[in-house]
C-alpha positions as CSV (number, residue, x, y, z in Angstrom):
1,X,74.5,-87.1,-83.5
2,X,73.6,-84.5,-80.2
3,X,76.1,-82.0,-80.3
4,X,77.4,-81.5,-77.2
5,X,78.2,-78.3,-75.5
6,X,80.6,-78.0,-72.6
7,X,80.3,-75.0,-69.7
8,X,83.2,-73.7,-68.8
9,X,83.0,-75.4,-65.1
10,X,82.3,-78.9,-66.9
11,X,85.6,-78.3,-69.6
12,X,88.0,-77.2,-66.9
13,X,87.2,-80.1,-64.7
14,X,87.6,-82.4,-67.7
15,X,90.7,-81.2,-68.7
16,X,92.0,-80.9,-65.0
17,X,91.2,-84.8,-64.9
18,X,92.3,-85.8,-68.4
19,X,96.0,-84.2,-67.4
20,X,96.1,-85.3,-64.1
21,X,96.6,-89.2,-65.3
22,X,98.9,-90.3,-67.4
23,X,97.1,-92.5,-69.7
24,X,93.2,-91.6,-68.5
25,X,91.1,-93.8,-70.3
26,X,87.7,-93.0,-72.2
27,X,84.8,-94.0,-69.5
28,X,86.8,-93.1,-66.6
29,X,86.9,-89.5,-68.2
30,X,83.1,-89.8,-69.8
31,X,82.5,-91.1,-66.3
32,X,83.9,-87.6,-64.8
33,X,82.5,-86.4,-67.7
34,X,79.0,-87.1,-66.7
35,X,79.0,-86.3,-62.5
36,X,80.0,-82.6,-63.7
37,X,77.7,-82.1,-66.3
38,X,74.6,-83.8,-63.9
39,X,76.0,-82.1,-60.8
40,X,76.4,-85.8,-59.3
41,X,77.2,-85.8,-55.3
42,X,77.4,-89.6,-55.3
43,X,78.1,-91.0,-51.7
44,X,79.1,-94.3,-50.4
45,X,77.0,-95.9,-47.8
46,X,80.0,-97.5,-45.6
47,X,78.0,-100.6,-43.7
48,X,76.5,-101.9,-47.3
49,X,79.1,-100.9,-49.8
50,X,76.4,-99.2,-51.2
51,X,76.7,-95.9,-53.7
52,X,73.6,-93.2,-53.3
53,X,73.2,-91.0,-55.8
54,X,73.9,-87.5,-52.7
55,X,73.5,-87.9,-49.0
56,X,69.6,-86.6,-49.4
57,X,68.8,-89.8,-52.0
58,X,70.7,-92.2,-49.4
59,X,68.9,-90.7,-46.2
60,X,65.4,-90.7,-47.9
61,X,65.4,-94.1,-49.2
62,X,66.9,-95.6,-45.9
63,X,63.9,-94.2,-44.2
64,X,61.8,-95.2,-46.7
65,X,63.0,-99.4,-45.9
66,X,62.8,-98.9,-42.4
67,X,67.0,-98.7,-42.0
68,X,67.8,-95.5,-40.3
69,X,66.0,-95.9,-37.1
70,X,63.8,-97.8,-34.6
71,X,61.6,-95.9,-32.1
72,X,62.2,-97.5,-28.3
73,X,60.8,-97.3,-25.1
74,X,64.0,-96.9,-22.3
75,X,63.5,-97.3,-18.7
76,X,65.4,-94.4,-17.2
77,X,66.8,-95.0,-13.3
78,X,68.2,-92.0,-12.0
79,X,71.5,-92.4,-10.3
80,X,73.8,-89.4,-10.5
81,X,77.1,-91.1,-9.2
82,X,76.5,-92.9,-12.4
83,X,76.4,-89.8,-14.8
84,X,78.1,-86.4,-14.8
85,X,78.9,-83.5,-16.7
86,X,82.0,-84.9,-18.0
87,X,80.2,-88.3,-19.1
88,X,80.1,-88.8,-22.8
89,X,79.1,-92.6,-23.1
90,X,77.0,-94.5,-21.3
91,X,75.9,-97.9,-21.2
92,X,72.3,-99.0,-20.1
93,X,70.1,-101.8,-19.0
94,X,66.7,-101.6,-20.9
95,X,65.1,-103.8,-18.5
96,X,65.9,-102.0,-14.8
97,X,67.6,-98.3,-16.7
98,X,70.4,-99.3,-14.7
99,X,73.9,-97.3,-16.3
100,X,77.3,-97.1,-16.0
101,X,79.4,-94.2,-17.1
102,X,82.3,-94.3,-19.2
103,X,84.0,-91.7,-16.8
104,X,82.4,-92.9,-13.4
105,X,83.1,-96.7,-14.2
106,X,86.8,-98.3,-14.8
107,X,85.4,-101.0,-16.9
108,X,81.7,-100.1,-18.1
109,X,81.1,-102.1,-21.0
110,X,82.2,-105.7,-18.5
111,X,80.0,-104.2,-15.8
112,X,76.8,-103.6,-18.1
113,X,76.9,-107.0,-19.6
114,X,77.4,-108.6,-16.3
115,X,74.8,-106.6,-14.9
116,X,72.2,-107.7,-17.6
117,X,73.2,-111.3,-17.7
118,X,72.1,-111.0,-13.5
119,X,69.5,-108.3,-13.6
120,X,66.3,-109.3,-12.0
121,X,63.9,-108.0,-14.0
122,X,65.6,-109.4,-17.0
123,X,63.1,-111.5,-18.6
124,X,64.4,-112.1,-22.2
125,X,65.7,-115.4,-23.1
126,X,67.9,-116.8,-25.7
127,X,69.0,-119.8,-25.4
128,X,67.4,-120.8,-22.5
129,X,69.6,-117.8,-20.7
130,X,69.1,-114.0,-20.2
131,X,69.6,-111.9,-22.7
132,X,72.6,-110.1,-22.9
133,X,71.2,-107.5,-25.0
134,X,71.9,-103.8,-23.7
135,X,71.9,-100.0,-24.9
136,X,74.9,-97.4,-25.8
137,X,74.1,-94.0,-26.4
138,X,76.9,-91.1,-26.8
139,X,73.9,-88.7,-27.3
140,X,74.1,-85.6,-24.6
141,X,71.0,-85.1,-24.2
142,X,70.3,-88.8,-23.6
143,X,73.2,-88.4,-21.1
144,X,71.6,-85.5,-19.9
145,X,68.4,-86.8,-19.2
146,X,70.0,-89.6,-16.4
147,X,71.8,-86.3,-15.0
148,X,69.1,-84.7,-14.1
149,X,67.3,-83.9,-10.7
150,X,64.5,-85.7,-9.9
151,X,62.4,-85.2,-7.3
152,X,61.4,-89.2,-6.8
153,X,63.8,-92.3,-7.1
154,X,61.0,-94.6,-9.1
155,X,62.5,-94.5,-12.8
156,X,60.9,-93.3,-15.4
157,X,60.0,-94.6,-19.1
158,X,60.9,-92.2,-22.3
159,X,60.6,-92.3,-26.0
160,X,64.2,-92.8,-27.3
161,X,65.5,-93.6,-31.1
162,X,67.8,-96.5,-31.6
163,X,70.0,-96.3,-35.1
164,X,69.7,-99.2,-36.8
165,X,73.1,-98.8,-38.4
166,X,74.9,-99.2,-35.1
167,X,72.6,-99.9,-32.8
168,X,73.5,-96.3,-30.3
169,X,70.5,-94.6,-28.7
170,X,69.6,-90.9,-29.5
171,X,67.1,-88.4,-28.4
172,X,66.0,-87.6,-31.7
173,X,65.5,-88.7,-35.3
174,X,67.3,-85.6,-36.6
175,X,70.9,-86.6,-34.2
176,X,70.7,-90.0,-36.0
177,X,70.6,-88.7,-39.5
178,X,73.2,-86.4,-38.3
179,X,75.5,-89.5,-36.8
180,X,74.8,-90.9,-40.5
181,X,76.2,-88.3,-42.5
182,X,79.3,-87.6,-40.3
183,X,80.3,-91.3,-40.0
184,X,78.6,-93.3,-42.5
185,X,78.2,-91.5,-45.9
186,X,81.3,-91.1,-47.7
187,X,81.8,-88.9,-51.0
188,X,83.2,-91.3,-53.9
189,X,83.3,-90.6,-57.6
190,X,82.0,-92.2,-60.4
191,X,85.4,-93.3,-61.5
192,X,86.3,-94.7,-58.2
193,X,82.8,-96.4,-58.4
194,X,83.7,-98.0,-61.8
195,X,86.9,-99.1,-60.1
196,X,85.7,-101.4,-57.2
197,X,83.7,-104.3,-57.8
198,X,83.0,-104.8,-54.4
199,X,80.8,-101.5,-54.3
200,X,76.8,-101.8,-55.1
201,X,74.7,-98.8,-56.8
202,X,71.6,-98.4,-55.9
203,X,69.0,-99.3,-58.1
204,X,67.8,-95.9,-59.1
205,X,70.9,-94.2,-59.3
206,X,72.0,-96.8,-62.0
207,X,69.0,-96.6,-64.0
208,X,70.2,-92.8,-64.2
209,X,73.6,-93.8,-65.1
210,X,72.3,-96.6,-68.2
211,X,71.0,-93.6,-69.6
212,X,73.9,-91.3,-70.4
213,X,76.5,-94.4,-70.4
214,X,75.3,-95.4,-74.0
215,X,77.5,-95.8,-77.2
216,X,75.8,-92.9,-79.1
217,X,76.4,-90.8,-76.2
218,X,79.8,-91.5,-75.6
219,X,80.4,-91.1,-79.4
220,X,79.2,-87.8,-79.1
221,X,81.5,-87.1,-76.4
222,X,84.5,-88.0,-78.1
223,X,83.4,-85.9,-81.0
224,X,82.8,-82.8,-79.2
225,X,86.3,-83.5,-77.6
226,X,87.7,-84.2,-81.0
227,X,87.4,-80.4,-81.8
228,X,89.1,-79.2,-78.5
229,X,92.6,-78.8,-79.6
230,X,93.4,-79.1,-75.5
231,X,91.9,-82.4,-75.7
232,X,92.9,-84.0,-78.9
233,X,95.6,-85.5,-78.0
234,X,93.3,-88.0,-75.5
235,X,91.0,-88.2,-78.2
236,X,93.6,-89.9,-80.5
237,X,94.6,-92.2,-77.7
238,X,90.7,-93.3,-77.4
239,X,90.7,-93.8,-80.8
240,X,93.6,-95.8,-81.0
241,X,92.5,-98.1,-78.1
242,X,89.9,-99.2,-79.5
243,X,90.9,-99.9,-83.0
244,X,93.3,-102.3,-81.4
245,X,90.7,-104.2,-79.5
């Protein structure tokens, strides 16, 4: 059986977890166990319920399916009464770049969907009706770009990124990757993981958990533990679990 050998980071952790329950139980603790040891940043994908292995694994395989972003073309009217230097939100029509600011509008959100649902050059059915479909970026320098001078009133098309997690414009790949990490990817332990049924691990980042969650590996575990006075105490409990089951 693989001897184990505990640093002194991975120990104290352990025994900081195993005291700070009352009765901890064996896999929750291997569990801990096993993020310190493998320097584990898991992170839970909010809108899936989905558990990443660290924010870097989450962001690279959502761009690898296609589900961080979506390039798109945005007509862009200029109309300064509609934007300012105190406007953080706007809302906009894709089909005329017709906006309304949240700070230059009482009601924006009404006023851009009654404005698609009328707009002229609002092709897109559904239904048999106009689309209702319409932009919302909180992006400053999306904002800035509509508060700009320009020297004609003819609008203008640019290259914008939609997220595909909430569906907000932004100017750049990089500001939707940072709107992701700030609002989407929380950090969750392995224990909590085990805890919630409702939570899915990705694929990969189980595969890596099957291998060190195995019963010659947690035997060793114990073991090592065993021969930790500060920890046999816990040990005993384990062991007395399961020779009642």
């Amino acid at each position: 059986m693989t001897n184990l050998v505990f640093s002194e980071r991975v120990y104290n952790s352990l025994l900081e977890f195993v005291r700070a329950v009352k009765r901890p139980e064996l896999i929750a603790s291997y569990l801990h166990y096993i993020e310190q040891q493998l320097e584990l940043q898991p992170v839970l994908f909010v809108k899936e319920k989905r558990v990443y292995k660290d924010v870097d694994d989450a962001i690279r395989l959502l761009e690898e399916k296609g589900e961080l972003w979506r390039e798109t073309e945005l007509k862009i009217g200029y109309e300064r009464a509609a934007v300012n230097d105190e406007t953080t939100k706007i809302y906009i029509c894709p089909f005329s770049g017709k906006i309304f600011g949240n700070n230059t509008h009482p009601n924006p959100q009404d006023a851009i969907y009654d404005w698609v649902a009328h707009c002229p050059e609002n092709k897109e059915l559904v239904g048999g009706v106009r689309s209702k479909r319409f932009f919302i970026s909180e992006d400053s320098e999306v904002i800035k770009s509509y508060a700009q001078k320009c020297k004609t009133k003819e609008p203008v098309t640019k290259i914008v990124y939609s997220s595909v997690v909430n569906g907000k414009l932004f100017h750049s790949k990089e500001n939707i990757i940072d709107d992701l990490r700030e609002n989407y990817l929380k950090r969750i332990s392995l224990v909590e993981v085990q805890g919630q049924s409702r939570f899915n691990i990705e694929e990969h980042f189980m595969t890596l958990i099957e291998e060190h969650v195995q019963d010659d590996k947690i035997a060793a575990f114990v073991e090592a533990l065993a021969a930790k006075e500060e920890f046999l105490p816990y040990v005993e409990q384990w062991l007395g679990d399961v020779e009642q089951e």
